[in-house]
TIVO-2410 file (N, C-alpha, C; in nm, 3 decimals):
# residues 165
REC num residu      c1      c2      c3 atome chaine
REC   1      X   0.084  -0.117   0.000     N      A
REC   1      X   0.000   0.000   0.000    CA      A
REC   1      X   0.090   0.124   0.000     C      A
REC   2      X   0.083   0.218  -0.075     N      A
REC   2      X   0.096   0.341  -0.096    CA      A
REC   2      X   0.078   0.486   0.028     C      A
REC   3      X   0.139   0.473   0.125     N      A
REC   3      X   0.118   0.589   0.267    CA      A
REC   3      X   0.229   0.692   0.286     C      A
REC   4      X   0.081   0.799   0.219     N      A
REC   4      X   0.145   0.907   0.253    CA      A
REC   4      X   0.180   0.951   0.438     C      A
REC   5      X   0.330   0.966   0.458     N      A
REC   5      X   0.363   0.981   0.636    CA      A
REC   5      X   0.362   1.138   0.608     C      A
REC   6      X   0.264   1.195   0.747     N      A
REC   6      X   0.315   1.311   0.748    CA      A
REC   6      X   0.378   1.308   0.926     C      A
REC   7      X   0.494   1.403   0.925     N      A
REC   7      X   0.510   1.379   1.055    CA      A
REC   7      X   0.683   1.308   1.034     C      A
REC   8      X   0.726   1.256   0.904     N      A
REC   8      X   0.779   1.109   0.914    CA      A
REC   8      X   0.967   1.132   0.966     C      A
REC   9      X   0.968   1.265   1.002     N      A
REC   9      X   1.117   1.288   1.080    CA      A
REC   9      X   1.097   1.283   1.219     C      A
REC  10      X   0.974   1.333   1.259     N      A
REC  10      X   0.931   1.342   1.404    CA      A
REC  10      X   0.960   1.260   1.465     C      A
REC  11      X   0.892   1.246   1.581     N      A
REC  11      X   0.918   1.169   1.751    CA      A
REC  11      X   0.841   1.030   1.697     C      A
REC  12      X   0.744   1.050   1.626     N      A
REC  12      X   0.638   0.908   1.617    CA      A
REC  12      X   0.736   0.840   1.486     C      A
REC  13      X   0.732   0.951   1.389     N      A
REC  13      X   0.788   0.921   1.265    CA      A
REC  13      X   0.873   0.856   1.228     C      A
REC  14      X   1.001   0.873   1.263     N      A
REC  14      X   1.077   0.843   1.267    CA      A
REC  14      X   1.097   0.673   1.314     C      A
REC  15      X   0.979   0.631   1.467     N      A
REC  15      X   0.976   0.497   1.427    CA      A
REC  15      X   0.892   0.418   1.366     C      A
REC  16      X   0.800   0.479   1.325     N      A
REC  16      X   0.667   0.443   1.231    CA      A
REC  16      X   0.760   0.390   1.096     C      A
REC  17      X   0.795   0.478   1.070     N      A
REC  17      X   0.869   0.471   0.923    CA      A
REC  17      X   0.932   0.322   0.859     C      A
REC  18      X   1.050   0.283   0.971     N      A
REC  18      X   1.073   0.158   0.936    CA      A
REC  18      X   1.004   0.018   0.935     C      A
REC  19      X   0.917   0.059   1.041     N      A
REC  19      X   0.836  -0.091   1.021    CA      A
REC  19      X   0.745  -0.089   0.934     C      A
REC  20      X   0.677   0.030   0.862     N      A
REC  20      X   0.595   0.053   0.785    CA      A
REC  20      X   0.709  -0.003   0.618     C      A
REC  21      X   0.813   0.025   0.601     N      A
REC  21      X   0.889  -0.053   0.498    CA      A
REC  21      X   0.915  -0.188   0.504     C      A
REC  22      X   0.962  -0.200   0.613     N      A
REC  22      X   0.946  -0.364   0.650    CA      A
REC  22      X   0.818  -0.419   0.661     C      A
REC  23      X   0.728  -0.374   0.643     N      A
REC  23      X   0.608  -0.475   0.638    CA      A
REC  23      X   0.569  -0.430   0.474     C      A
REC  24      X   0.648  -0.384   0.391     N      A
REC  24      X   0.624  -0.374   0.261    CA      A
REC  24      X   0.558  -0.272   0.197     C      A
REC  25      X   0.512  -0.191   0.266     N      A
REC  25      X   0.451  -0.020   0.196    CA      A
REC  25      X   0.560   0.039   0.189     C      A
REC  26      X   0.457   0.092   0.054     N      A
REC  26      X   0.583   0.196   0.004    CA      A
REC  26      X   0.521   0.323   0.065     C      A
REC  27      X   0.603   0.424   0.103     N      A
REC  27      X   0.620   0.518   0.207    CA      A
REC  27      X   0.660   0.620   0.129     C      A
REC  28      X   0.593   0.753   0.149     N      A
REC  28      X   0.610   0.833   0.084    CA      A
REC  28      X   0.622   0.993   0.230     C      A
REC  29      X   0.719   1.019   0.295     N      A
REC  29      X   0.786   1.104   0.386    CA      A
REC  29      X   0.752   1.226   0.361     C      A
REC  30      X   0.660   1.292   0.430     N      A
REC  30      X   0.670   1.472   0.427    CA      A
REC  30      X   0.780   1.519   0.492     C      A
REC  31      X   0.850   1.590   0.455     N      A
REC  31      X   0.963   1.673   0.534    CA      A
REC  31      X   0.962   1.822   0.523     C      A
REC  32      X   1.027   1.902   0.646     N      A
REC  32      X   0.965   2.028   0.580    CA      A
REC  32      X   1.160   2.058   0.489     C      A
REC  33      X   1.204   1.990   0.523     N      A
REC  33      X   1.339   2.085   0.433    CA      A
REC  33      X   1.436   1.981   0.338     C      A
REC  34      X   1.497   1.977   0.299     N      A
REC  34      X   1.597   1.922   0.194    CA      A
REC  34      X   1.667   1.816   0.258     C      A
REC  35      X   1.725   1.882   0.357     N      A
REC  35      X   1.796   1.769   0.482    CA      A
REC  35      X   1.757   1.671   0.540     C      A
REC  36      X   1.582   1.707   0.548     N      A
REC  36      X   1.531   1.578   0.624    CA      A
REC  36      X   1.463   1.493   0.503     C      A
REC  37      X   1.438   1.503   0.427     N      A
REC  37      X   1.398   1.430   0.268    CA      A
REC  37      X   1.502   1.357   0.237     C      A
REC  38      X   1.598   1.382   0.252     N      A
REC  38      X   1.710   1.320   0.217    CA      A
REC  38      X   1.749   1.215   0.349     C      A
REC  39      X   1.731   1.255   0.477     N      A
REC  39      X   1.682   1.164   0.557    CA      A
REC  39      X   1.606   1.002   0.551     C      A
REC  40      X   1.480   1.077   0.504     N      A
REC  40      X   1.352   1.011   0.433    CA      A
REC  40      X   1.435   0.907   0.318     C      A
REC  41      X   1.473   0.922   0.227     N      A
REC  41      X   1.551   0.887   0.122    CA      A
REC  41      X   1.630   0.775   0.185     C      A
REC  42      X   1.718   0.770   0.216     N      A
REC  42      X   1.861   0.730   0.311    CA      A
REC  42      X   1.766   0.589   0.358     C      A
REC  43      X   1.642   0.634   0.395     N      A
REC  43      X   1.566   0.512   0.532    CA      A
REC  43      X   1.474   0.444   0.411     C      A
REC  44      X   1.488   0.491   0.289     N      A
REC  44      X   1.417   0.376   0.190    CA      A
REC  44      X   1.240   0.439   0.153     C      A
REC  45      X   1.242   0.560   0.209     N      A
REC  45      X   1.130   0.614   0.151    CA      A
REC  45      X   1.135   0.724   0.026     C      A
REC  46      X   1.033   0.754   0.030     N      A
REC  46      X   1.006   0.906  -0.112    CA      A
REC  46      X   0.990   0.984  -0.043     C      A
REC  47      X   1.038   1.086  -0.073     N      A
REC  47      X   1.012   1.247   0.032    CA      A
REC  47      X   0.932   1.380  -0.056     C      A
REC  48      X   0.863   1.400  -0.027     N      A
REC  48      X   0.783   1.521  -0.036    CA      A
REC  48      X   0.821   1.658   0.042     C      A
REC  49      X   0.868   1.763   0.015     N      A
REC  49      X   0.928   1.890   0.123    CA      A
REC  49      X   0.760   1.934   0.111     C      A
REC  50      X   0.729   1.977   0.214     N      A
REC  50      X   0.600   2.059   0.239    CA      A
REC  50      X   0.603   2.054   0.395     C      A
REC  51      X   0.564   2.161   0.437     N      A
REC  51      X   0.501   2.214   0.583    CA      A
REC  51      X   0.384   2.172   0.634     C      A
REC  52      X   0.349   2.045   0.735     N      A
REC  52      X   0.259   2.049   0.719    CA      A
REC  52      X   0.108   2.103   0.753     C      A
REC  53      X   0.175   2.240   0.814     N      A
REC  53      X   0.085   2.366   0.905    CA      A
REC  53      X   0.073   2.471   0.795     C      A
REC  54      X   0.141   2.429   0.625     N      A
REC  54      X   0.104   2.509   0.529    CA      A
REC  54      X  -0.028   2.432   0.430     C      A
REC  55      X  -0.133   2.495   0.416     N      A
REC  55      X  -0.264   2.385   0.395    CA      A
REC  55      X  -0.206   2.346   0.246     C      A
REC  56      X  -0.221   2.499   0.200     N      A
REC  56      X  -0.193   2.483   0.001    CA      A
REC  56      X  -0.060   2.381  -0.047     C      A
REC  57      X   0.074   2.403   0.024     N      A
REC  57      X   0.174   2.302   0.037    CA      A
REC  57      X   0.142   2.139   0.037     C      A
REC  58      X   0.065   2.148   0.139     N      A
REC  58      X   0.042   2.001   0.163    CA      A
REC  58      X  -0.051   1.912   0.036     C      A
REC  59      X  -0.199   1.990   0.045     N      A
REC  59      X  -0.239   1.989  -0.043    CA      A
REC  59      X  -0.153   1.940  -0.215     C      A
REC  60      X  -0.070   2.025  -0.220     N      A
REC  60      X  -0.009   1.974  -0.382    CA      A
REC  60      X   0.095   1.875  -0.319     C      A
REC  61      X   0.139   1.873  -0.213     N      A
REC  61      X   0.245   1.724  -0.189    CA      A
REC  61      X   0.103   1.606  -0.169     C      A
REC  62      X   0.023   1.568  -0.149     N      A
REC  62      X  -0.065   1.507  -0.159    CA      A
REC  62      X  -0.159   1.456  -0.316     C      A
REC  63      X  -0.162   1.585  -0.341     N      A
REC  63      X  -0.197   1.528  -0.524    CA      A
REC  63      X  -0.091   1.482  -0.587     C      A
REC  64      X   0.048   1.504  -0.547     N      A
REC  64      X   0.170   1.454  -0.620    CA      A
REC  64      X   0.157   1.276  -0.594     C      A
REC  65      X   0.137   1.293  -0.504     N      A
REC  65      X   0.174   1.148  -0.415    CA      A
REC  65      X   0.059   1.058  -0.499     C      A
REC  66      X  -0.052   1.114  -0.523     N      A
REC  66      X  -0.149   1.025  -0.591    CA      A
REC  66      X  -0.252   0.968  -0.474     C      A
REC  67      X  -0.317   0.862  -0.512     N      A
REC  67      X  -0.428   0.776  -0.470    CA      A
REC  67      X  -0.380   0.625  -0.531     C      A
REC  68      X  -0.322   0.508  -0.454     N      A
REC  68      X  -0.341   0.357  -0.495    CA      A
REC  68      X  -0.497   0.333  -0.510     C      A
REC  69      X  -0.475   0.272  -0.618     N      A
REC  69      X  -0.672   0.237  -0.659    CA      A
REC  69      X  -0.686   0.149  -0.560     C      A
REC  70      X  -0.621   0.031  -0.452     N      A
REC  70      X  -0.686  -0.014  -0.398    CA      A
REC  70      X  -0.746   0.028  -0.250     C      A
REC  71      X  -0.676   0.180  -0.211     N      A
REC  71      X  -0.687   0.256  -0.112    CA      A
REC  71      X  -0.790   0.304  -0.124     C      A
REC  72      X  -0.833   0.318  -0.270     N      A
REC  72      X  -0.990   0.371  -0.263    CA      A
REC  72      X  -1.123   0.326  -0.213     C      A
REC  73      X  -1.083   0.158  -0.274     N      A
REC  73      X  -1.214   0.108  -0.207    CA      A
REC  73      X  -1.211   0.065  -0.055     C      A
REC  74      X  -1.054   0.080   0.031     N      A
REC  74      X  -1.060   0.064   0.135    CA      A
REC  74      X  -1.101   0.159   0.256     C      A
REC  75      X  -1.268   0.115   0.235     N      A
REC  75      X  -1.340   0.163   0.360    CA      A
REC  75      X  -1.385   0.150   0.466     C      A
REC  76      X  -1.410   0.216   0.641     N      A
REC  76      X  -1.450   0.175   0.728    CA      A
REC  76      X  -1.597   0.132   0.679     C      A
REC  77      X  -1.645   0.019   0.699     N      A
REC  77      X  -1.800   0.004   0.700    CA      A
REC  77      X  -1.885   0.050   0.810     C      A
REC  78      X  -2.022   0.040   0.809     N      A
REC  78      X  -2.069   0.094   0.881    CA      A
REC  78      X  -2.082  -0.020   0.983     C      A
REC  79      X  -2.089   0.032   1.102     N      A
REC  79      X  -2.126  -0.056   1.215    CA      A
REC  79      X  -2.227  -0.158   1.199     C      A
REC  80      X  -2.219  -0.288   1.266     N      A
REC  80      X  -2.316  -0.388   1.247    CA      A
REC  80      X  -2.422  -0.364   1.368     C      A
REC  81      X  -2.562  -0.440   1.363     N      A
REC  81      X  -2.634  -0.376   1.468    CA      A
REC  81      X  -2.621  -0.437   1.592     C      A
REC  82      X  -2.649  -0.414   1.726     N      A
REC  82      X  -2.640  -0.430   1.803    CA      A
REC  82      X  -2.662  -0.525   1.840     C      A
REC  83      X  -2.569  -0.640   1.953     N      A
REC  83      X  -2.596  -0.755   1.980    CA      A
REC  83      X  -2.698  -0.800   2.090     C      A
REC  84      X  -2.753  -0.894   2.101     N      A
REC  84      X  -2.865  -0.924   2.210    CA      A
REC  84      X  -2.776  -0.891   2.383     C      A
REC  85      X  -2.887  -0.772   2.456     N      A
REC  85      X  -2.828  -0.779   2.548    CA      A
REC  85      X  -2.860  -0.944   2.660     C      A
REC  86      X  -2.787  -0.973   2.711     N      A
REC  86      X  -2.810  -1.107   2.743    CA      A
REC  86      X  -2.752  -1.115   2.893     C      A
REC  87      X  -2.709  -1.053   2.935     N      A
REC  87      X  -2.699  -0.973   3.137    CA      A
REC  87      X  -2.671  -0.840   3.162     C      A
REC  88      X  -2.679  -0.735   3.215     N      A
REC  88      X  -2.614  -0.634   3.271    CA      A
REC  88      X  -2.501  -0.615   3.239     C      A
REC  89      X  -2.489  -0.490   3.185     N      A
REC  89      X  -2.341  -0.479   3.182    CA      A
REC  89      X  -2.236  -0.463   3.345     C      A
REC  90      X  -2.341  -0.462   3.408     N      A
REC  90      X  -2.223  -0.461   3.585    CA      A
REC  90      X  -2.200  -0.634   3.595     C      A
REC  91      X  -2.311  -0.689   3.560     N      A
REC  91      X  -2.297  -0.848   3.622    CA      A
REC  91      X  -2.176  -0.910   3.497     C      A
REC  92      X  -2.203  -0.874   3.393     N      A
REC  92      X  -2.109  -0.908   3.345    CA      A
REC  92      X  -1.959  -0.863   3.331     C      A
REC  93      X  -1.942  -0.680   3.363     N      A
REC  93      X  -1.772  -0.661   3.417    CA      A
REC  93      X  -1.742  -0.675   3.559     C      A
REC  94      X  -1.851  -0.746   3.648     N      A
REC  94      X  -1.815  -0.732   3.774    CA      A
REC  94      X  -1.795  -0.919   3.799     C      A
REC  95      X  -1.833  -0.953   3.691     N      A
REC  95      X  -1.878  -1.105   3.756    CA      A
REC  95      X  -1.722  -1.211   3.702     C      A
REC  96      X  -1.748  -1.330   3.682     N      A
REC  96      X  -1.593  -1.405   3.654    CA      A
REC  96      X  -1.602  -1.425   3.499     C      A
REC  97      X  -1.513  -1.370   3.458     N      A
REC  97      X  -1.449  -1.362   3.359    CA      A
REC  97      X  -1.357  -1.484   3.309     C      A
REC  98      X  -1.336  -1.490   3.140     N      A
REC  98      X  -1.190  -1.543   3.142    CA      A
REC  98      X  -1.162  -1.548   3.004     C      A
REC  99      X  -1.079  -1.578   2.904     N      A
REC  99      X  -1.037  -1.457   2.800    CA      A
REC  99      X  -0.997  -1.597   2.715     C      A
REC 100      X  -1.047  -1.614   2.626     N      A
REC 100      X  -1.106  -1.697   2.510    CA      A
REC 100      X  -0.998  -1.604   2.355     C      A
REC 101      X  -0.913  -1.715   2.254     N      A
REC 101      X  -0.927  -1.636   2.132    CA      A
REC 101      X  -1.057  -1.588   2.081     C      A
REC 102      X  -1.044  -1.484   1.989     N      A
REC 102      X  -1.148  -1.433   1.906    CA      A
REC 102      X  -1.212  -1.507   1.838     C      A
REC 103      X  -1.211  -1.596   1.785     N      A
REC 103      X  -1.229  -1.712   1.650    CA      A
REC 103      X  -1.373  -1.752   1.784     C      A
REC 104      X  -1.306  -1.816   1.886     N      A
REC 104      X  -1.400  -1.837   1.962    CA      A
REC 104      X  -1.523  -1.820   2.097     C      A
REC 105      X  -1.504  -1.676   2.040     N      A
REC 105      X  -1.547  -1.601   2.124    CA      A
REC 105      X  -1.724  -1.581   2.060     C      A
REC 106      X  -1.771  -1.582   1.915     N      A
REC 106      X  -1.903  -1.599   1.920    CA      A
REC 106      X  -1.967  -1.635   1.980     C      A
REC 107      X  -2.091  -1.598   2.031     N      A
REC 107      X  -2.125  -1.675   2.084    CA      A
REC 107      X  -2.142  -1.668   2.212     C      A
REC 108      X  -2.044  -1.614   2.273     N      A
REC 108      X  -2.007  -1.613   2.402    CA      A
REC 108      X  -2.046  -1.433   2.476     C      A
REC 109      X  -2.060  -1.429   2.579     N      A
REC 109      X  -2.139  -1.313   2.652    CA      A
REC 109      X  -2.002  -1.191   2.701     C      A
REC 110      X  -1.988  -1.096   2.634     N      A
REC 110      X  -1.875  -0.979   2.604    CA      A
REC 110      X  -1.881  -0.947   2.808     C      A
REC 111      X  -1.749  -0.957   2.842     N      A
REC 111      X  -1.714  -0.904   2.983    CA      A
REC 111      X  -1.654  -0.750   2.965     C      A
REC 112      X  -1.615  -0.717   2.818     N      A
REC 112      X  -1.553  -0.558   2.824    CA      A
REC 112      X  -1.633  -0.498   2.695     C      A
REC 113      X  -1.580  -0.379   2.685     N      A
REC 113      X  -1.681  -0.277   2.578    CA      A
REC 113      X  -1.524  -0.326   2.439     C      A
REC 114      X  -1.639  -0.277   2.362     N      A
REC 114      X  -1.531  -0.301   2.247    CA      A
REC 114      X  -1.536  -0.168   2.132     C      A
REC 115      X  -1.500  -0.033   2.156     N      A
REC 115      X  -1.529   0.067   2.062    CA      A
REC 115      X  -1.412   0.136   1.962     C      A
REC 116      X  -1.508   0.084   1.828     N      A
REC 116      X  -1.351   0.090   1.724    CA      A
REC 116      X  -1.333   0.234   1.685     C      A
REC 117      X  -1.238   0.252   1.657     N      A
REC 117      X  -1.204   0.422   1.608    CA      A
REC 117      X  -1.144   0.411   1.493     C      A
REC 118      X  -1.195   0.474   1.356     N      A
REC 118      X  -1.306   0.500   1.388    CA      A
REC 118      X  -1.416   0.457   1.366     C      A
REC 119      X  -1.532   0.462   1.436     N      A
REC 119      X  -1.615   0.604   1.445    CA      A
REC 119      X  -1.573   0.665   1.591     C      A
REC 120      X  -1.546   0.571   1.698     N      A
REC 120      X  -1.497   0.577   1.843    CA      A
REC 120      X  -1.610   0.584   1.952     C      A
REC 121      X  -1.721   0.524   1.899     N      A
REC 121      X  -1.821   0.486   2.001    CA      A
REC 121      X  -1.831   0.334   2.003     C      A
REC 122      X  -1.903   0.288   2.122     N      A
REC 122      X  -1.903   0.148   2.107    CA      A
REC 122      X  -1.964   0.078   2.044     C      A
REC 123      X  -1.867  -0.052   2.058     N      A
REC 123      X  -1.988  -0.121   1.929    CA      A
REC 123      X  -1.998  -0.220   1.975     C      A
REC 124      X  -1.962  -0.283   2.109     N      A
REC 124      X  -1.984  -0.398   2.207    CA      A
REC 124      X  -2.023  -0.315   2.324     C      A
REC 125      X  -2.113  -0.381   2.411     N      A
REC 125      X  -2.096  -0.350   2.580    CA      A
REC 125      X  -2.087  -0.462   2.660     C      A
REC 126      X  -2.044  -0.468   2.753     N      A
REC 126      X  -2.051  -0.540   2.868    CA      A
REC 126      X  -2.206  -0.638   2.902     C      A
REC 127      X  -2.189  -0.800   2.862     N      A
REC 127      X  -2.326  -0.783   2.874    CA      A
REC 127      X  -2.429  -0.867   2.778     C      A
REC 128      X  -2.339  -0.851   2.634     N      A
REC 128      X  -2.371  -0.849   2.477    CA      A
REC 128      X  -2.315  -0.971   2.428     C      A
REC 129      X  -2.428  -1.051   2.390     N      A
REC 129      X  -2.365  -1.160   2.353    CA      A
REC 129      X  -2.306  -1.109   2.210     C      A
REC 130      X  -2.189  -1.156   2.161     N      A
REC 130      X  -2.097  -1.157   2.074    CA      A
REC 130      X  -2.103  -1.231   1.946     C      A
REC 131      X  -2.148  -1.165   1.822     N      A
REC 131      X  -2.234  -1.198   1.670    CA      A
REC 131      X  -2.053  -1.211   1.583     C      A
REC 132      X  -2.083  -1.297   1.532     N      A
REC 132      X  -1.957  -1.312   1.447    CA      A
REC 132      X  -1.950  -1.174   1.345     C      A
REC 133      X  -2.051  -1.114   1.279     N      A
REC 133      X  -2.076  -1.013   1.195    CA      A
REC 133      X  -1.954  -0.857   1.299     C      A
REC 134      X  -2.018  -0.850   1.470     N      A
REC 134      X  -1.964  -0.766   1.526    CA      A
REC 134      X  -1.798  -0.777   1.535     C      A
REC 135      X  -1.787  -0.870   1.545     N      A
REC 135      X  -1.640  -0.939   1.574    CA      A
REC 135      X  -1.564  -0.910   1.425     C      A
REC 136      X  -1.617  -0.907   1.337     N      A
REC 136      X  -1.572  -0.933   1.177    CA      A
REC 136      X  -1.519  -0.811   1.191     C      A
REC 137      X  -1.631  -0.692   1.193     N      A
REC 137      X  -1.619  -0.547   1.181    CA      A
REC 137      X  -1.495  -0.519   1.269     C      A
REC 138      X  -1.502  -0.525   1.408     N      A
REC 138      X  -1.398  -0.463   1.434    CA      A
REC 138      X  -1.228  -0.505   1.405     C      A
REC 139      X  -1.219  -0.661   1.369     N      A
REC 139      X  -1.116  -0.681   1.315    CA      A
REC 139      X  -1.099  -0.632   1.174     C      A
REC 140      X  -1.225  -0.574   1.091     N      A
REC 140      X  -1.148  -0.498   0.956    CA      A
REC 140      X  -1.149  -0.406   0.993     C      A
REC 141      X  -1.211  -0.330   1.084     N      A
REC 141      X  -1.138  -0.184   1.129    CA      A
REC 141      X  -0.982  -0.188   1.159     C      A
REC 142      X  -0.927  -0.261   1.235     N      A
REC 142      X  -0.781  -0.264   1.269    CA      A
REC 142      X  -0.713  -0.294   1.129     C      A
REC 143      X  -0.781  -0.363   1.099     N      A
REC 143      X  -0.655  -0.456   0.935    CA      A
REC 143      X  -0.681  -0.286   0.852     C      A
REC 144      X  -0.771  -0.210   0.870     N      A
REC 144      X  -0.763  -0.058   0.791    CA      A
REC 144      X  -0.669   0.038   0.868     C      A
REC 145      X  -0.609   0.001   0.943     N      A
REC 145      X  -0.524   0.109   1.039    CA      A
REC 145      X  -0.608   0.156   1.156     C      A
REC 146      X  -0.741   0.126   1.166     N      A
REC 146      X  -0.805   0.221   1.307    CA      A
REC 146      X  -0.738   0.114   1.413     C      A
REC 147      X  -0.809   0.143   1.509     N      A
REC 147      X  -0.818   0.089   1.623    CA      A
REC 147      X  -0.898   0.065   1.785     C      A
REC 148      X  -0.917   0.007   1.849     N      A
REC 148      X  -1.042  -0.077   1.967    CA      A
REC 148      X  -1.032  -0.011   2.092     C      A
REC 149      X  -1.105   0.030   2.158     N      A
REC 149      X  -1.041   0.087   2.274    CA      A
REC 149      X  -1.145   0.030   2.371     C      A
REC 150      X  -1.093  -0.027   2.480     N      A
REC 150      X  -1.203  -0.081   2.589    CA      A
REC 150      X  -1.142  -0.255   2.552     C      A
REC 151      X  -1.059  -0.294   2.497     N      A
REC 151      X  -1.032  -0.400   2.487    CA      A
REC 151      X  -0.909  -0.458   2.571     C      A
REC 152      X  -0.905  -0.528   2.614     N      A
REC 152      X  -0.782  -0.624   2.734    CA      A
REC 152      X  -0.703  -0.628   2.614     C      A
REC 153      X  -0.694  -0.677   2.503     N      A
REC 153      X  -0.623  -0.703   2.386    CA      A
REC 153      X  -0.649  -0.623   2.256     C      A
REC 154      X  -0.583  -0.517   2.279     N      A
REC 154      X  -0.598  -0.425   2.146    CA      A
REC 154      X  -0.605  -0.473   2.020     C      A
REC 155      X  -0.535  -0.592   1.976     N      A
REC 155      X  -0.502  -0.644   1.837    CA      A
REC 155      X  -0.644  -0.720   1.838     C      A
REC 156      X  -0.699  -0.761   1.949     N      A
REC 156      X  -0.842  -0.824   1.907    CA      A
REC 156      X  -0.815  -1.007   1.926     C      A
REC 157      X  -0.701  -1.041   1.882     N      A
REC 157      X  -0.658  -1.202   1.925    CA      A
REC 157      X  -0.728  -1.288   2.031     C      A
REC 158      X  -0.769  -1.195   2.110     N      A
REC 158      X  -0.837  -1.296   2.236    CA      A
REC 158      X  -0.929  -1.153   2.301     C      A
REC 159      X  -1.068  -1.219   2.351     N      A
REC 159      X  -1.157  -1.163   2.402    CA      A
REC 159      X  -1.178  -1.179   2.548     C      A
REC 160      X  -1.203  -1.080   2.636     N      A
REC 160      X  -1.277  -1.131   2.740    CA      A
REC 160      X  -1.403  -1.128   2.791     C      A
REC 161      X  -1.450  -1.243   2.782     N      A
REC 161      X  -1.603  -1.258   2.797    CA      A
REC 161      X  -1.656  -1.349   2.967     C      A
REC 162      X  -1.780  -1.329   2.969     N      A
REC 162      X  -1.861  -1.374   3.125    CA      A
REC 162      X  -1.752  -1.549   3.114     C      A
REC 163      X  -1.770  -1.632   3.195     N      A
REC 163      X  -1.727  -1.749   3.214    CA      A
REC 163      X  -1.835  -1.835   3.194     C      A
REC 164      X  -1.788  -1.942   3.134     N      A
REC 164      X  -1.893  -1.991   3.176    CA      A
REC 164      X  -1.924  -2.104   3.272     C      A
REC 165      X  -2.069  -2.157   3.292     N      A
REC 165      X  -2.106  -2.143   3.374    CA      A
REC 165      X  -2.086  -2.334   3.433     C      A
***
């Protein structure tokens, strides 16, 4: 995939950068000056000079850079609907727990909230029995770059849900 970094000399940037080549995107580096493009360059990316607190700058380093056609059709979908509530959300974050992979977690009654960003509201609660459709969604939210918040396991690999019984 084709990612435009803005930022990509910075504090984040700088380690974003390499693993984003090592996992095989091609990387395309905003810098604001000659020195750090050439930076950019050196570490195996494409550099763009633009400011990125200058709008019009950025703007044309961005149409330069293009659009990958398959970035286009890669979209957040819309949320799936809500799962059957099936206990309290207290009885279920207060009650015994125990943390199952994802694969097998359908099925099974959600012990934490699960809210992907974006949109960054929830899309599990405490409580909710767990629809393979809900589970789908928020793992293609992550495989798109967002990410889960309210989860024991950010990557999504394992769930924690009520115990059973």
């Amino acid at each position: 995939m084709r990612i435009l970094l803005a930022g990509a000399t910075g504090a984040i940037g700088r380690r974003l950068l390499p693993m984003l080549i090592a996992e095989g995107h091609e990387v395309v580096g905003i810098a604001r000056s000659q020195q750090r493009a050439e930076q950019l360059r050196a570490a195996g990316a494409e550099a763009e000079i633009a400011d990125a607190l200058d709008a019009p700058a950025l703007r044309a380093a961005v149409a330069r850079v293009g659009l990958e056609p398959a970035g286009e059709s890669a979209r957040f979908a819309p949320a799936p609907p809500w799962g059957e509530l099936a206990m309290t959300p207290r009885e279920a974050y207060l009650g015994a727990q125990e943390v199952v992979p994802a694969a097998q977690a359908v099925g099974r009654i959600a012990a934490e909230s699960l809210a992907t960003y974006p949109p960054g509201i929830p899309n599990v609660l405490p409580g909710e029995r767990l629809t393979a459709e809900t589970l789908a969604y928020v793992q293609n939210t992550l495989e798109l770059g967002g990410s889960v918040r309210g989860a024991s396991d950010r990557l999504l690999r394992t769930v924690r849900v009520v115990a059973a019984r």
